[in-house]
N, C-alpha and C positions, 0 to 999 in steps of 0.2 A: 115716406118710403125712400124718397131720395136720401135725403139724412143719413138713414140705417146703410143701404148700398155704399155712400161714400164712407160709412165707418166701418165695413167691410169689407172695402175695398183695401182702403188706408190701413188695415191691421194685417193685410196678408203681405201689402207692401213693406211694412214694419219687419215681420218676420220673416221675410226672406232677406234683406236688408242684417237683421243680425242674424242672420246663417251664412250667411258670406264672411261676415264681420268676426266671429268663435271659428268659420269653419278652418283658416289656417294656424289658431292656437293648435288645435285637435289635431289634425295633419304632422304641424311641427312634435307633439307630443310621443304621436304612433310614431313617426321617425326616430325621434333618439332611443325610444320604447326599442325599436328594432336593431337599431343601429348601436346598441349596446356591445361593447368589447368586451374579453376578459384574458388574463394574463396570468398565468401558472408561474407563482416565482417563491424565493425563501428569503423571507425580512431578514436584513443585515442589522439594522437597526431603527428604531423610531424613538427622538428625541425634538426637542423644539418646534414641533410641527410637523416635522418631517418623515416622513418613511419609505426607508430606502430598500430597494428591495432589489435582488439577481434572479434573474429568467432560465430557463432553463438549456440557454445558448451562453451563458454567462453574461450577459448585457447586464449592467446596473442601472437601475431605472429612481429619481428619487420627484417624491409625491408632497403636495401640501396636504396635510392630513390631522384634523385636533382629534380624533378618536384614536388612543393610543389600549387598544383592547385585546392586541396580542402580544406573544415573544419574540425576541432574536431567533432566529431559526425555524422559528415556524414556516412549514409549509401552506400558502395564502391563493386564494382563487381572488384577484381584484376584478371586479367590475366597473366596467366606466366607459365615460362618452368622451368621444373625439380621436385626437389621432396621436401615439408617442412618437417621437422625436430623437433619436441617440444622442443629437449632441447638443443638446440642451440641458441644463445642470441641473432644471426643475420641470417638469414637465405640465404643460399647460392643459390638462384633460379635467375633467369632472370624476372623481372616486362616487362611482351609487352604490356599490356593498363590494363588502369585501368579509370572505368565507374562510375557513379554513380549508385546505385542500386534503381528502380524507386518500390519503398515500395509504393502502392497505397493510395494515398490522394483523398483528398476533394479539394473541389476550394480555401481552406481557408490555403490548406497545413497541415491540422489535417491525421495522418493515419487513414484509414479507420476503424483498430483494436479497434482506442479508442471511435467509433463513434455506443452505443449500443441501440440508440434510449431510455436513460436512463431515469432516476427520474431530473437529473440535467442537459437535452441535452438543454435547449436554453442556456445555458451560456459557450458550449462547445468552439466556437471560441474567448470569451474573455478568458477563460482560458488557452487554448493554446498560445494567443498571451502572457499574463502574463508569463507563464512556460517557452519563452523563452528570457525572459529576466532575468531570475532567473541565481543568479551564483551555481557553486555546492553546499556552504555552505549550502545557502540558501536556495536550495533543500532538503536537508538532513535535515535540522532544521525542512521543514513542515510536515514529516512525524511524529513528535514527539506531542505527548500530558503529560507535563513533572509534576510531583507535582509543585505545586508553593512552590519557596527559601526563600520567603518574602522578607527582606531586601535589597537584590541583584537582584532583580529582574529583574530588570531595565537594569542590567547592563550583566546580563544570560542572558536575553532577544538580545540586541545589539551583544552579542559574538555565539551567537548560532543562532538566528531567526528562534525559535522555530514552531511551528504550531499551540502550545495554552498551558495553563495554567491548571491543573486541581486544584482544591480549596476543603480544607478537613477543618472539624469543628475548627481546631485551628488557620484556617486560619481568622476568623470570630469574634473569641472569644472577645468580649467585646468593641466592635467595635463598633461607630455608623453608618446610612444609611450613611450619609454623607461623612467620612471616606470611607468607602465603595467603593462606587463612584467616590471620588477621587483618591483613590488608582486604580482601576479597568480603568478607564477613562485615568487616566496617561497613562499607559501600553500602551492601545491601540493605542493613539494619535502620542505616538513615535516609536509603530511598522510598521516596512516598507511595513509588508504585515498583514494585519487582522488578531488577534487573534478570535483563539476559547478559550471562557473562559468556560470551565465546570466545575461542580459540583455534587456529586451524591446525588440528594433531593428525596428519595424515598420513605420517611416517615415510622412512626414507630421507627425502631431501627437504619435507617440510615438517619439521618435526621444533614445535615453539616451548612445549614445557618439556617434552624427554631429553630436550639437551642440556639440562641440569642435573649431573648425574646427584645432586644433594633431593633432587623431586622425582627421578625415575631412577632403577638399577643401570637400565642402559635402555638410549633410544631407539624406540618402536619402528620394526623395519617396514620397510616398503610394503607396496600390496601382492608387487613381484615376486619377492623376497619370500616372501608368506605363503603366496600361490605354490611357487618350486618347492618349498620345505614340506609346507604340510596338506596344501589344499584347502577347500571351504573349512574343514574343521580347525584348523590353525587359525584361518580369518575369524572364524565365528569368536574363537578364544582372546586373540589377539584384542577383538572389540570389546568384548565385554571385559578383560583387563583394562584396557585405555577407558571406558565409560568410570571402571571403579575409580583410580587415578586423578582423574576430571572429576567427580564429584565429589570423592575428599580432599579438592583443594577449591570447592567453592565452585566447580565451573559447570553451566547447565548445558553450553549448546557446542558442538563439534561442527567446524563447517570441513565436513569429510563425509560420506566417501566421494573421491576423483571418478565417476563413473562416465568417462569423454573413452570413447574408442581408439586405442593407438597399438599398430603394430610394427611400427617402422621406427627401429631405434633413435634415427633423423630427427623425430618428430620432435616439438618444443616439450609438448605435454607425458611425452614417453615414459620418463621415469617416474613420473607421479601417477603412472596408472597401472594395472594390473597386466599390462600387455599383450591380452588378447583379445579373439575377436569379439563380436557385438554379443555373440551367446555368453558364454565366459564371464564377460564384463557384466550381463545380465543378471548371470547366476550371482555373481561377487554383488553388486546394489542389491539384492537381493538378499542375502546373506548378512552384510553389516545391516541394515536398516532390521532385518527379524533380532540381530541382535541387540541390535541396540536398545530395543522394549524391555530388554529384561533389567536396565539401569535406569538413573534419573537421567542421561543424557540425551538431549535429543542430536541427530546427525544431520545433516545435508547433502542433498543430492547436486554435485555441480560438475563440469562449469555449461549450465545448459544453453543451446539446442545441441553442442557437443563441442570442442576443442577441432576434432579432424586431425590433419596437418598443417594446421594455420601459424600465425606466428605467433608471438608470444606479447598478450596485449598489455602488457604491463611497463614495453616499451616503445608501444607504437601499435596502430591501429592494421585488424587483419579483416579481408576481405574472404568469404568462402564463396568460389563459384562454381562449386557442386548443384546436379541436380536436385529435387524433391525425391526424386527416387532414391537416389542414391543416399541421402541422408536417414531418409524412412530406412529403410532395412540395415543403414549401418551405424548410424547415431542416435538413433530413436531408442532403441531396444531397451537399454538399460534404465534410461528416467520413466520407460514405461515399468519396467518392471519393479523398480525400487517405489513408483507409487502407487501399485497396485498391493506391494506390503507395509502399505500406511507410512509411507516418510511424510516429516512433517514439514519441510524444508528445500525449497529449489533456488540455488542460487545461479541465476543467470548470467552470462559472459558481457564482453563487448565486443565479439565477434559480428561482423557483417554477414548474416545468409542470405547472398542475393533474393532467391527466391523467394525469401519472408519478407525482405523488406531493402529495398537499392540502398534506402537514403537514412537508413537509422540502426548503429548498434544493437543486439538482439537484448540487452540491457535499458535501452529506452525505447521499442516498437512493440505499439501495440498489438500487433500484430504475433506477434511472437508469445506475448502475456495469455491473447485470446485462445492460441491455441492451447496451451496452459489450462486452461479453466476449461473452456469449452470442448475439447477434442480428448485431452485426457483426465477431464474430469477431476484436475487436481483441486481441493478444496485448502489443501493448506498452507504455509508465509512462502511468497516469491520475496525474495531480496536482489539485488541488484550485488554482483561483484563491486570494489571500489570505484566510486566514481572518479575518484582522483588519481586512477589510471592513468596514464599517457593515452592508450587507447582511444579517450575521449577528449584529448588534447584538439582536435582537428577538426572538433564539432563545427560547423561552422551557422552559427544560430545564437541571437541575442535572447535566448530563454536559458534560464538557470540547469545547471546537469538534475539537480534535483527536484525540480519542477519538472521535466520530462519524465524523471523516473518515476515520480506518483503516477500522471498521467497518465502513462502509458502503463499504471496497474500494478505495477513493485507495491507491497506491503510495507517495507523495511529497506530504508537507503544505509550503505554501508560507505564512511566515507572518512578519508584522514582532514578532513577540511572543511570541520563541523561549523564554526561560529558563520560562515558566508554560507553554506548551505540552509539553514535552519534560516538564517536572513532574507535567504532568496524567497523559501517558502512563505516567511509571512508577509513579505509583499504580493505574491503571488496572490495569498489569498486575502488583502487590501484592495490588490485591481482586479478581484474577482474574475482570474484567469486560474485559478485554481475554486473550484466552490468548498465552502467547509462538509460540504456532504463526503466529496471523496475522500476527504481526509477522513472523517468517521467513520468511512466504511473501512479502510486500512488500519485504524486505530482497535475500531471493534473486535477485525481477524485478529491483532495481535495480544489484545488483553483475551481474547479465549483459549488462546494457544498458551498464556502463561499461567489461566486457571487451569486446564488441560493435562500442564508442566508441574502443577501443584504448589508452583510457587505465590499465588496469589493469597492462598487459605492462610498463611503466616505472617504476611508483611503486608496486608493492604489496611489503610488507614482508611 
């Protein structure tokens, strides 16, 4: 009996002895079990082991990892144990799964995000199937509306794959239609993806192709001009002449009409606008944009959030320190109205409006883009006036002009100072200060707006 007692004694000492001994594997186990992270980010790349991946604050984070069982740009849910480290070049965690991160789509695979019940929504699933087959280059080029090189064109064109061409009076000079046309025609026939070809024919004092009396009978007069003579019905005529003009000589996009409020002869913007008040100018955006539908040309509404009596930023930078009131009832009017009849186009200034924003041209603040989208419900291309303004001489910020201007929501950069722009961006999107998402979502808007434009059915490859 003794015997048995001490052998069970001796078995229950046994077993508690290894309950001690497993119980802080177990412990340790439920720990990491609980103490699991996970990290919403989109693979940059995975090669040699490695994959690297950007977060959704742009941090680059790069992983040892031999399971190479997704894409570049996949969006990825990592799971893992331990703790990341910014400035560590590898990071020392444990990967325990890593998921795809199910970003809500459509049937077609478009995100939901990009899908806003727009100005260009039936064309949204050819543009996204287009966008992915785009390489980066190529992506980066469609963001850009560049001066035309002339001579080179051809050959900018093929190294860059621009998004379009903009054309300025000496582009023209002495030119015949025919010339014209063939020049313009070339370009397009051996672009891999549809140019926009614009031009700013706004008449009066900015008038690029009717100053060639060999391409117009005689140049298109002001909006002023137009108003005193004949009223809306002269504008209405006036446009859809200028649309026909612009589209038999090759050219798709008009960055007109001037619809900035000016009643003060003083004013910079005076003569290139219709010279009255905020109704008036209303009724005129209003007017060219219904006309303009009845051509291939598409127009633009600028120079938004409005000119005012500011100076003239083309050589130097102007500050507006009007109120919010005072801007709403007298600069607002007209870009509401011109996109309440479907413009497809807002080209925004480099005008400073304190109120929107102290410390950033209304051309790079996000602020200014938001109200844009969200407040007037615009769904179609913001572009940036030139960045190669003076205006924006004064920046004072080690970030590229055109890195702020995606940023801060432009679709379409317009700039004489192509080769460092399109450089700046894809380092940007190297140090993952730019992610390739917002680039696709800029790139997306602009291939729908060229299906839209009808130019995509013809020339896409």
């Amino acid at each position: 009996m003794r015997h048995k007692g001490w052998l069970l004694i001796t078995g229950i000492l046994i077993s508690i002895v290894v309950v001690f001994l497993v119980w802080p594997d177990k412990k340790t186990k439920q720990e990491s079990k609980d103490n699991v992270n996970k990290l919403q980010a989109t693979i940059l790349s995975w090669n040699d082991d490695k994959l690297i991946v950007q977060d959704q604050n742009n941090i680059i984070y790069t992983f040892l990892s031999d399971q190479n069982n997704w894409s570049n740009h996949d969006d990825v849910i990592i799971y893992y144990t331990g703790s990341l480290d910014q400035d560590k070049q590898v990071q020392d965690v444990s990967i325990t799964d890593l998921k795809l991160n199910n970003i809500a789509k459509n049937a077609d695979g478009i995100p939901l995000n990009y899908l806003d019940n727009g100005l260009f929504k039936d064309y949204y699933t050819l543009a996204y199937k287009k966008l992915l087959t785009l390489s980066l280059d190529e992506k980066i080029g469609q963001i850009f509306l560049v001066a035309y090189p002339g001579s080179n064109a051809l050959q900018e064109l093929q190294k860059y794959h621009f998004g379009g061409y903009l054309f300025f009076r000496k582009d023209f000079q002495n030119k015949s239609v025919e010339e014209v046309q063939t020049e313009l025609g070339n370009l397009q026939q051996q672009s891999g993806i549809p140019l926009l070809m614009a031009v700013d024919e706004e008449g009066g004092t900015v008038i690029r192709v009717s100053s060639n009396p060999n391409l117009a009978a005689s140049p298109f007069k002001s909006p002023r001009e137009l108003y005193l003579a004949g009223g809306f019905p002269l504008i209405y005529n006036d446009t859809i002449a200028k649309s026909k003009l612009l589209d038999s000589l090759k050219l798709n996009l008009n960055l007109a009409p001037v619809v900035d409020v000016s009643t003060n002869e003083d004013d910079y913007i005076y003569k290139r606008t219709i010279g009255e008040n905020q109704d008036i100018t209303s009724e005129y955006a209003k007017t060219v944009i219904k006309a303009s539908k009845e051509g291939k040309v598409s127009y633009t509404l600028k120079h938004f959030p409005g000119y005012g009596n500011n100076l003239d930023t083309h050589v130097g930078s102007s500050v507006d320190e009007r109120s919010y009131e005072d801007w709403e009832a007298n600069d607002l009017p007209p870009f509401k109205a011109g996109i309440e009849e479907k413009a497809e186009a807002v080209l925004v200034g480099h005008q400073i409006l304190k109120f929107f924003d102290e410390n950033m041209p209304a051309s790079l603040s996000t602020n200014i883009h938001n109200f844009l989208r969200d407040s007037l419900s615009f769904t179609g291309i913001i572009m940036t006036d030139d960045i190669a303004m003076a205006a924006l001489d004064n920046e004072d910020n080690n970030q590229s002009l055109a890195k702020l201007g995606l940023l801060a929501g432009n679709d379409l950069i317009i700039t004489t100072d192509y080769p460092n722009s399109i450089k700046e961006i894809k380092e940007a999107l190297n140090s993952g200060s730019i992610k390739e998402s917002t680039l696709n979502r800029a790139v997306f808007r602009i291939l729908a707006w060229k299906y839209y434009k009808g130019l995509m059915f013809d020339n896409t490859k």
